[in-house]
Residue frames as a rotation matrix with the C-alpha (Angstrom) as fourth column:
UNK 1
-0.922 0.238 0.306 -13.43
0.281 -0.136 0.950 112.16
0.268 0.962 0.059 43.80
UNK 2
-0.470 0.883 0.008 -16.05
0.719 0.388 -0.577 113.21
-0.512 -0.265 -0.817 45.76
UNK 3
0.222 0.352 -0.909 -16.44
-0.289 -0.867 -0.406 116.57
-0.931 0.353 -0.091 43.18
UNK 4
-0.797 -0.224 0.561 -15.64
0.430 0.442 0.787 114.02
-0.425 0.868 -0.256 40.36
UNK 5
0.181 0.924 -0.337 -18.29
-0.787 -0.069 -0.614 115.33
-0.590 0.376 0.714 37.73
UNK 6
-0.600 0.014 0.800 -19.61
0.501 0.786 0.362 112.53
-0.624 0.618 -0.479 34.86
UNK 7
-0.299 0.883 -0.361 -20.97
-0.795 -0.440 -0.417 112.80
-0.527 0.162 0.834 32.00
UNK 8
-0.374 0.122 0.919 -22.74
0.092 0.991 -0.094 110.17
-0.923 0.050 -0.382 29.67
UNK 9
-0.163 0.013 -0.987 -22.70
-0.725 -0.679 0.111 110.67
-0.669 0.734 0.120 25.98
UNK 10
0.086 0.393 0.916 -24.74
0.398 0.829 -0.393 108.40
-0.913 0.398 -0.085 23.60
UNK 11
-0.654 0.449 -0.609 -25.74
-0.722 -0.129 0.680 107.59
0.227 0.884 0.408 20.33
UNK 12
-0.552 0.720 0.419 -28.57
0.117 0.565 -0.817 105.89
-0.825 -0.402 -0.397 19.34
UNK 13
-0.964 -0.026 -0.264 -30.13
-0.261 -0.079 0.962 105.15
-0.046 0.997 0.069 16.13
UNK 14
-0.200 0.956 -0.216 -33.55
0.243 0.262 0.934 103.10
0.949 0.135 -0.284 17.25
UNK 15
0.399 0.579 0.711 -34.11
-0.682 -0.331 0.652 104.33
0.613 -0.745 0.263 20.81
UNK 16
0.572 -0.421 -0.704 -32.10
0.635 0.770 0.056 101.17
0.519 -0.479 0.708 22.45
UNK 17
-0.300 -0.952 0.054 -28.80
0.896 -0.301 -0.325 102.86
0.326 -0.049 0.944 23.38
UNK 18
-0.518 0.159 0.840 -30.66
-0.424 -0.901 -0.091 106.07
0.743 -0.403 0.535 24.34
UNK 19
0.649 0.738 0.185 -32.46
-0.378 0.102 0.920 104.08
0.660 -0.667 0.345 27.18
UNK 20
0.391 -0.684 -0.616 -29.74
0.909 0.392 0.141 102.48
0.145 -0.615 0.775 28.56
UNK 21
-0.418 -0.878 0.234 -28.08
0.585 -0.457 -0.670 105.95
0.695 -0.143 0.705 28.82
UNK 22
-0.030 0.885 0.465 -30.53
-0.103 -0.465 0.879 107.23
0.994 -0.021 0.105 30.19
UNK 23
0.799 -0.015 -0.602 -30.52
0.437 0.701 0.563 104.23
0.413 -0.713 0.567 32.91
UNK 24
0.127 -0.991 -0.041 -26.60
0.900 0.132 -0.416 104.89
0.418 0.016 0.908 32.82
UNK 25
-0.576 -0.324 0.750 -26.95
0.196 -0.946 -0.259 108.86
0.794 -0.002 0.608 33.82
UNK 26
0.603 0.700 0.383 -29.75
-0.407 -0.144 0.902 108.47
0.686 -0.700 0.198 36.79
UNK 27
0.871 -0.241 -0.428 -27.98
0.460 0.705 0.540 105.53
0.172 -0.667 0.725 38.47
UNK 28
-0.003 -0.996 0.094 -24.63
0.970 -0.026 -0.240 107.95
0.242 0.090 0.966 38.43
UNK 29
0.691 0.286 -0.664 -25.96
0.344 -0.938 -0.047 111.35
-0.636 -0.196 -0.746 38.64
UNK 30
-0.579 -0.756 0.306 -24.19
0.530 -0.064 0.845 111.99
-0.619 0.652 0.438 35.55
UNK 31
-0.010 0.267 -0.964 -25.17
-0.719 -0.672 -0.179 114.95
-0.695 0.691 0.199 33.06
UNK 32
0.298 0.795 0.528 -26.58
-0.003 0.554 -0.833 113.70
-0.954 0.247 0.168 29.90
UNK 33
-0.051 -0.053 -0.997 -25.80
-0.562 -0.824 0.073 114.18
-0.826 0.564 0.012 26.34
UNK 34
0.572 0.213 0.792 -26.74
0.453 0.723 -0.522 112.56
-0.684 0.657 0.317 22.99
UNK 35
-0.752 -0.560 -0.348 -24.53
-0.166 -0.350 0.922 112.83
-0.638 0.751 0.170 19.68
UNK 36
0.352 0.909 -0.223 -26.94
-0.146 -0.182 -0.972 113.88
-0.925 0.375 0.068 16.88
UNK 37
-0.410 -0.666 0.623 -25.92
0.646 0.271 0.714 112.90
-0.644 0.695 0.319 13.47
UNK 38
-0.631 -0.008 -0.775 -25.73
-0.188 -0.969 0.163 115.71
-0.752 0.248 0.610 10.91
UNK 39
-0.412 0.563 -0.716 -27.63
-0.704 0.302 0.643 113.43
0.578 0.769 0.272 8.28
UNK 40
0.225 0.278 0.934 -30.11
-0.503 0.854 -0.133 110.71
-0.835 -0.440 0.332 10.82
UNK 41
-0.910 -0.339 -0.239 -30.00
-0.415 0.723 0.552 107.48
-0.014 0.601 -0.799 9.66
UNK 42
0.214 0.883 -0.418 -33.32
-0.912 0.334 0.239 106.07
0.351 0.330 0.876 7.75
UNK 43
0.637 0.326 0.699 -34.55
-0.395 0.916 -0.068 102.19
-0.662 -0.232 0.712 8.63
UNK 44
0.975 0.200 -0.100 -32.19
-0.198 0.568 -0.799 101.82
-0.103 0.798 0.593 5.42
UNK 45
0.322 -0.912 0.253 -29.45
-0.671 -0.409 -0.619 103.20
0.668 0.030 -0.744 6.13
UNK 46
-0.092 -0.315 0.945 -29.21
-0.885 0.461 0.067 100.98
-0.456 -0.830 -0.321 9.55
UNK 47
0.649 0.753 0.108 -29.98
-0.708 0.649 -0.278 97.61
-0.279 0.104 0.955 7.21
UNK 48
-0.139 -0.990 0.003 -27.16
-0.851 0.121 0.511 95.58
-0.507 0.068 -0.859 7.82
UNK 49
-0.144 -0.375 0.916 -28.07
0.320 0.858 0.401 92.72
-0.936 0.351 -0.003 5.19
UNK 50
0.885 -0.040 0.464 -27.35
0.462 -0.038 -0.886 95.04
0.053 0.998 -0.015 2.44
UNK 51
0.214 -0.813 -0.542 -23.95
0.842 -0.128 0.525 95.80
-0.496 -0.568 0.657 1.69
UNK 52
-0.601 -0.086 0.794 -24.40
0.346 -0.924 0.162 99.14
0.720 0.372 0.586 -0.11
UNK 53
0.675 0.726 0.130 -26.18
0.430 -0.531 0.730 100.61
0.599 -0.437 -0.671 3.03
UNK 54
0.511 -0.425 0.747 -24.99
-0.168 -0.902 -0.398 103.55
0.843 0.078 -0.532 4.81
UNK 55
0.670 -0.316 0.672 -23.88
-0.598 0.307 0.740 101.89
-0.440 -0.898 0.016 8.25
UNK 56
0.961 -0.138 0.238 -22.36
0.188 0.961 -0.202 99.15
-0.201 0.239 0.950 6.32
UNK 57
0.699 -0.506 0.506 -20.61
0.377 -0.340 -0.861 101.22
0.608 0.793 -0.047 3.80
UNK 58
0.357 -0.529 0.770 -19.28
-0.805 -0.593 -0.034 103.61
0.474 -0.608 -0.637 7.30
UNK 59
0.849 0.129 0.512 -18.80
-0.500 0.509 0.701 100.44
-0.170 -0.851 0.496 9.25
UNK 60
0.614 -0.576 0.539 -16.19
0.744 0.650 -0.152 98.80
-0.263 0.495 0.828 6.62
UNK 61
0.505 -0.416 0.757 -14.60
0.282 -0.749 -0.600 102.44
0.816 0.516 -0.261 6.00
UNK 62
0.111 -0.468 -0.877 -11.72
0.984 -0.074 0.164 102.68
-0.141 -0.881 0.452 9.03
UNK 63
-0.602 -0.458 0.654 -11.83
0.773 -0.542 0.331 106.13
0.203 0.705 0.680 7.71
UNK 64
-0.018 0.992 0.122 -15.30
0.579 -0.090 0.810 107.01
0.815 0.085 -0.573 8.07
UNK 65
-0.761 0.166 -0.627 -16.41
0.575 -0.272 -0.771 109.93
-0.299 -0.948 0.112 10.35
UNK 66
-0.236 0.823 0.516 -20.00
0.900 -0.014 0.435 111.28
0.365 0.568 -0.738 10.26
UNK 67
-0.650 -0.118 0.751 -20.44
-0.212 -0.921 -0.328 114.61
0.730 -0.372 0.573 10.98
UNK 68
-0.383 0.618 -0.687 -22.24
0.903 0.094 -0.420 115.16
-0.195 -0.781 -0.594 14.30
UNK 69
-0.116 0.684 0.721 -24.87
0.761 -0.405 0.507 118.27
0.638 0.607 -0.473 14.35
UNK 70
0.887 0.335 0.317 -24.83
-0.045 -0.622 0.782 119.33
0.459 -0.708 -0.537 17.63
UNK 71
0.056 -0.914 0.402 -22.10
-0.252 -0.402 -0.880 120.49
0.966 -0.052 -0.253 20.05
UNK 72
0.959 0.096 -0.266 -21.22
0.213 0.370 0.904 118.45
0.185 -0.924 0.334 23.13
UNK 73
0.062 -0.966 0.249 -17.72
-0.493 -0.247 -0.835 119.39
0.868 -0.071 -0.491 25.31
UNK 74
0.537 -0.063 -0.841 -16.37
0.214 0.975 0.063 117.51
0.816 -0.214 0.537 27.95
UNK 75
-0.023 -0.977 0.213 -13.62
-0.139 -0.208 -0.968 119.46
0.990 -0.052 -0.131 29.14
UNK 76
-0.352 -0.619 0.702 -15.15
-0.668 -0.359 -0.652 119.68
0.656 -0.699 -0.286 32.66
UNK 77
0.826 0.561 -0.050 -16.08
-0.470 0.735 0.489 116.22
0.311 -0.380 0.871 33.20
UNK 78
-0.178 -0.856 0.485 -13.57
-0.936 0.300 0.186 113.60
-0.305 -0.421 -0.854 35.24
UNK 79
-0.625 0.097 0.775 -15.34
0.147 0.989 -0.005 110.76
-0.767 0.111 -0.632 33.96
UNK 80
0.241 0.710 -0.662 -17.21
-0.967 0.118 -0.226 110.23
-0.083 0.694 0.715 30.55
UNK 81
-0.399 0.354 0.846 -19.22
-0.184 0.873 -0.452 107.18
-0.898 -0.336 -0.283 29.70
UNK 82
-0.601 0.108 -0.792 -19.50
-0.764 -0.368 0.530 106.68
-0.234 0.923 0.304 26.56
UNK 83
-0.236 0.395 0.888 -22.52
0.070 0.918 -0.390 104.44
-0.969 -0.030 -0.244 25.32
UNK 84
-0.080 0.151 -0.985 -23.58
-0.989 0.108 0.097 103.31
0.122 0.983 0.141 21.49
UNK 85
0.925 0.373 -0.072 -25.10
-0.363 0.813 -0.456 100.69
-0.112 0.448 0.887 19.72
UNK 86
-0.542 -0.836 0.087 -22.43
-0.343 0.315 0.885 97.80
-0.767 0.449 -0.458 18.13
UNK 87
0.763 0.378 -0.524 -22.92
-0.600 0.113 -0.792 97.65
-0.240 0.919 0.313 14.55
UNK 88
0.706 -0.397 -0.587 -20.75
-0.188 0.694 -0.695 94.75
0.683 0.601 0.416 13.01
UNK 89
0.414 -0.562 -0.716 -18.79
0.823 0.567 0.031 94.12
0.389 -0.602 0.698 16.39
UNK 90
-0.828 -0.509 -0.234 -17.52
0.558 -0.718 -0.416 97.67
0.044 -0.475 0.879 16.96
UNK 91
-0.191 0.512 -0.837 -18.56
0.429 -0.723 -0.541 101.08
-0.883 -0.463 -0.081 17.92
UNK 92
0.351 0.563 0.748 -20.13
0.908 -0.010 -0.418 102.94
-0.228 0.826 -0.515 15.26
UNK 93
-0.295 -0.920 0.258 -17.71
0.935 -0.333 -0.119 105.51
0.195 0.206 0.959 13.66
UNK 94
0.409 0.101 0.907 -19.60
-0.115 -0.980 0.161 108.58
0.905 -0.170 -0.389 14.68
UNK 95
0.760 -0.129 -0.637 -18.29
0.645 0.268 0.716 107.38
0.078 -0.955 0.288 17.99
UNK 96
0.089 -0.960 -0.266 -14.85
0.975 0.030 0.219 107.80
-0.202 -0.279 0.939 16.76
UNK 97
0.094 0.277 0.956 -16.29
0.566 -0.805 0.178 111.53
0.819 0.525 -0.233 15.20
UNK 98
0.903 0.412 -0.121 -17.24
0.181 -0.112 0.977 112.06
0.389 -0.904 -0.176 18.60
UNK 99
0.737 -0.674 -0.051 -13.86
0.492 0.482 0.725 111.28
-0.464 -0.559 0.686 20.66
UNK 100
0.081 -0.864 0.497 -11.65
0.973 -0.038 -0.225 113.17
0.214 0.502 0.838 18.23
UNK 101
0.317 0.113 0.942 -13.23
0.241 -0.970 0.036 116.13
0.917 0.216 -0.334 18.36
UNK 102
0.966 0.092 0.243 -12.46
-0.222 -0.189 0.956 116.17
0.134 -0.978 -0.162 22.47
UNK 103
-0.425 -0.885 -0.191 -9.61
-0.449 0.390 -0.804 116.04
0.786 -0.256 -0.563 24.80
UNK 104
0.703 0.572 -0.422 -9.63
-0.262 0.760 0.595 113.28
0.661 -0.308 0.684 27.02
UNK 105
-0.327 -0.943 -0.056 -6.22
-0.166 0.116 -0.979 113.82
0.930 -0.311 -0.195 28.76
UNK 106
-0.876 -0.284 0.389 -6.14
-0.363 -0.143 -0.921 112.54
0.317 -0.948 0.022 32.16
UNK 107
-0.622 0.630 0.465 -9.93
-0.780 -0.439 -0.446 111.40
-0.077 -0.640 0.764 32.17
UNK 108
-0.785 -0.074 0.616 -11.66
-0.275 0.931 -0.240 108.33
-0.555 -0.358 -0.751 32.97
UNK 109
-0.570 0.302 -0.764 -13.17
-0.821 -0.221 0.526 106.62
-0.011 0.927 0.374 30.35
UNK 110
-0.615 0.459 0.641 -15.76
0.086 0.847 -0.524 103.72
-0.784 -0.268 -0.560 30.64
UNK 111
-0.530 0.689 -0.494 -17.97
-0.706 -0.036 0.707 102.63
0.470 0.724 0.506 27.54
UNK 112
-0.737 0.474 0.482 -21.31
-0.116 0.614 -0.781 100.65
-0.666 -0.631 -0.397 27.30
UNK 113
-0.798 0.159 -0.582 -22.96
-0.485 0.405 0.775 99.35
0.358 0.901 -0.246 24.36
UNK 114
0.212 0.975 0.069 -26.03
-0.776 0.211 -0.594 97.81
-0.594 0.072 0.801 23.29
UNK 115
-0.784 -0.425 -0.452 -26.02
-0.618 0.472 0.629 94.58
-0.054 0.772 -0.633 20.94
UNK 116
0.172 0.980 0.104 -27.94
-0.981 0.180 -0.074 92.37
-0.091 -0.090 0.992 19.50
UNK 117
0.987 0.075 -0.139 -25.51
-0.079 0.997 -0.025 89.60
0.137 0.035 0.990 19.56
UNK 118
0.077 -0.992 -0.098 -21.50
0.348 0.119 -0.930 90.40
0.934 0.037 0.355 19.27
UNK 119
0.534 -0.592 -0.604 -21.29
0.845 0.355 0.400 91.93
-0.022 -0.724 0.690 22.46
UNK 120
0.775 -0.369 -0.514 -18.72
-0.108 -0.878 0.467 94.62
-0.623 -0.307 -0.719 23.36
UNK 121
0.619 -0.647 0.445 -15.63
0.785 0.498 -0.368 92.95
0.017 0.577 0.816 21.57
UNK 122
-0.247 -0.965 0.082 -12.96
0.968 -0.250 -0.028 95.06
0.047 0.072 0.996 20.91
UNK 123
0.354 0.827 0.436 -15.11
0.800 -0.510 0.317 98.49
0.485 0.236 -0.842 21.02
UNK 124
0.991 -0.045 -0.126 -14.48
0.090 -0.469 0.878 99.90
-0.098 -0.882 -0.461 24.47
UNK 125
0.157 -0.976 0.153 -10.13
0.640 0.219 0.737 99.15
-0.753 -0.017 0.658 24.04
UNK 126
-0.185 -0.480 0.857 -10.58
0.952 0.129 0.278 100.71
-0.244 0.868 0.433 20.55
UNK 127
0.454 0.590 0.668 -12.41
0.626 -0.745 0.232 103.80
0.634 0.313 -0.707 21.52
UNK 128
0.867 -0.336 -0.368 -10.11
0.270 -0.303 0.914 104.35
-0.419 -0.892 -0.172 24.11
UNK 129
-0.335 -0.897 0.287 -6.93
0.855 -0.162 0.492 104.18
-0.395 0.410 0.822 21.89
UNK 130
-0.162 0.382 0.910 -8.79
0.758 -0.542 0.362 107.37
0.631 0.749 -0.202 20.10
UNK 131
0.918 0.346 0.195 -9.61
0.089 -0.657 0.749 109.04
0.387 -0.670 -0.634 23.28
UNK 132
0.175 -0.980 0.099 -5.88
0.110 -0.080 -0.991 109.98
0.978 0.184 0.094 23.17
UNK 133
-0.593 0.111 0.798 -5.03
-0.531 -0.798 -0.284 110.60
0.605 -0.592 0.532 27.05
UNK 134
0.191 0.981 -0.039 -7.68
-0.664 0.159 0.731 108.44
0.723 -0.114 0.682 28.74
UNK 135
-0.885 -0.295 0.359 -7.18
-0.418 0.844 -0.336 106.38
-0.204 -0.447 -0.871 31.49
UNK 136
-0.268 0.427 -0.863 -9.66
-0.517 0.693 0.503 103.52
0.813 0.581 0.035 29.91
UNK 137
-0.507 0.049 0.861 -11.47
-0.715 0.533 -0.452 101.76
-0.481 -0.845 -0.235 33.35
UNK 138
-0.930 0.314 0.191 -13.46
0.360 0.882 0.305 98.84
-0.072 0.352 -0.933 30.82
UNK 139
-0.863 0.114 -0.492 -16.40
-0.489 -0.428 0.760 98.34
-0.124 0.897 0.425 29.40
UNK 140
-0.785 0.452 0.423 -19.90
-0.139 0.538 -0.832 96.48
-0.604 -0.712 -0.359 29.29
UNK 141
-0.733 0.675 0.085 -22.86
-0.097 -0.228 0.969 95.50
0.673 0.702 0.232 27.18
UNK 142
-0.861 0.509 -0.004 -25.91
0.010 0.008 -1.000 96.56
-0.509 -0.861 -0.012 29.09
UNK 143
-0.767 0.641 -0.026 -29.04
-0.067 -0.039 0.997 95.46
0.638 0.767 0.073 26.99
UNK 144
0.167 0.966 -0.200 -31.25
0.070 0.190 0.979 94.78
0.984 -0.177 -0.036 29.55
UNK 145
-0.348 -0.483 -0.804 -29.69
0.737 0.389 -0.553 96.01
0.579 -0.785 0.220 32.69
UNK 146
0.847 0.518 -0.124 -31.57
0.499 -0.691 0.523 97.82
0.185 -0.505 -0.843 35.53
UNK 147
0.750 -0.067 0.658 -29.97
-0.315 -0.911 0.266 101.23
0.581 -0.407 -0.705 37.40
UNK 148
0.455 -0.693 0.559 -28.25
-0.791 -0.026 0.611 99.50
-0.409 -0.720 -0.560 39.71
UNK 149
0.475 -0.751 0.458 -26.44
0.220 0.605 0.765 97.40
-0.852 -0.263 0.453 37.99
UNK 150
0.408 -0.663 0.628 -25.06
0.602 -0.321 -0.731 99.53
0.686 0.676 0.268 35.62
UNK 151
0.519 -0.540 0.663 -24.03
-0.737 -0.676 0.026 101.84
0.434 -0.502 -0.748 39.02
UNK 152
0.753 -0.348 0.558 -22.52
-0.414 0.409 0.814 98.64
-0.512 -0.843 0.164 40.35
UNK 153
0.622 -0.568 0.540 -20.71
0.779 0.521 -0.349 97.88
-0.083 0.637 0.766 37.21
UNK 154
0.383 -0.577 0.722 -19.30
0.177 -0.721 -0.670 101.70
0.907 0.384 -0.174 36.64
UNK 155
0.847 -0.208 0.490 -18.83
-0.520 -0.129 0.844 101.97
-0.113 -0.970 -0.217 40.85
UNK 156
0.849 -0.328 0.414 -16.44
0.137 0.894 0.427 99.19
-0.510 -0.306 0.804 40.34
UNK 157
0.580 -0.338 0.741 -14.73
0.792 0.025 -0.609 100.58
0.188 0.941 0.282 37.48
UNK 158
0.612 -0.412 0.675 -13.97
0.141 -0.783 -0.606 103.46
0.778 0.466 -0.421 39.00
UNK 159
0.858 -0.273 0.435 -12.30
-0.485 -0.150 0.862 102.07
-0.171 -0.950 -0.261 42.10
């Protein structure tokens, strides 16, 4: 793999999740890319102790896909990293916007999440079943992890 290319595709709603990818694309030499929602999300929209806010409302809707704005392709990556926030335990359904819109046949798949308390949980397993095709290497919550130990967590993964 030694022409393996990566890339690292985020969201990010408060700037969390875009540093860690950040972190997550230096320590890899991994191209870069952010998923832009077609409508951002306001300070309200992200307020998860109302249950008529817009995360909520998408978060409880297995349905739910937000449009994305901008145009990201994969095709000629061998490895995508997918990173996002966890909103109520999972990945936050533009994720799953994201992941449809691509093929993923044959290519290694590795998520990494922010949280402010749940954790990966089922996220990384469940974005993979979507990423039809994927060979799924696991998964990680990296709030506060330096460079090298998100390359010593994804090194591992991909051996």
């Amino acid at each position: 793999m030694a022409n393996a290319k990566t890339a690292v595709v985020y969201f990010s709603a408060t700037g969390t999740t875009k540093q860690m990818a950040e972190k997550a694309a230096k320590a890899v030499g991994a191209d870069l890319f952010e998923i832009v929602p077609a409508q951002a999300y306001t300070s309200a929209d992200l307020n998860w102790h109302d249950k008529k806010s817009r995360s909520t409302i998408e978060s409880n809707d297995p349905k739910s896909r937000p449009a994305i704005k901008n145009k990201i392709d994969v095709k000629d990556y061998d490895t995508v990293i997918l990173a996002y926030p966890i909103w109520w335990g999972y990945a936050p359904k533009i994720m799953y916007t994201f992941v449809e819109s691509q093929s993923f046949e044959k290519k290694n798949l590795i998520t990494l999440c922010t949280s402010g308390g749940s954790g990966l949980g089922p996220s990384g397993k469940d974005i993979a079943k979507a990423a039809k095709g994927s060979i799924f290497k696991g998964g990680k919550e990296f709030n506060y992890g330096s460079e090298a130990d998100i390359k010593k967590f994804v090194d591992g993964a991909l051996k």
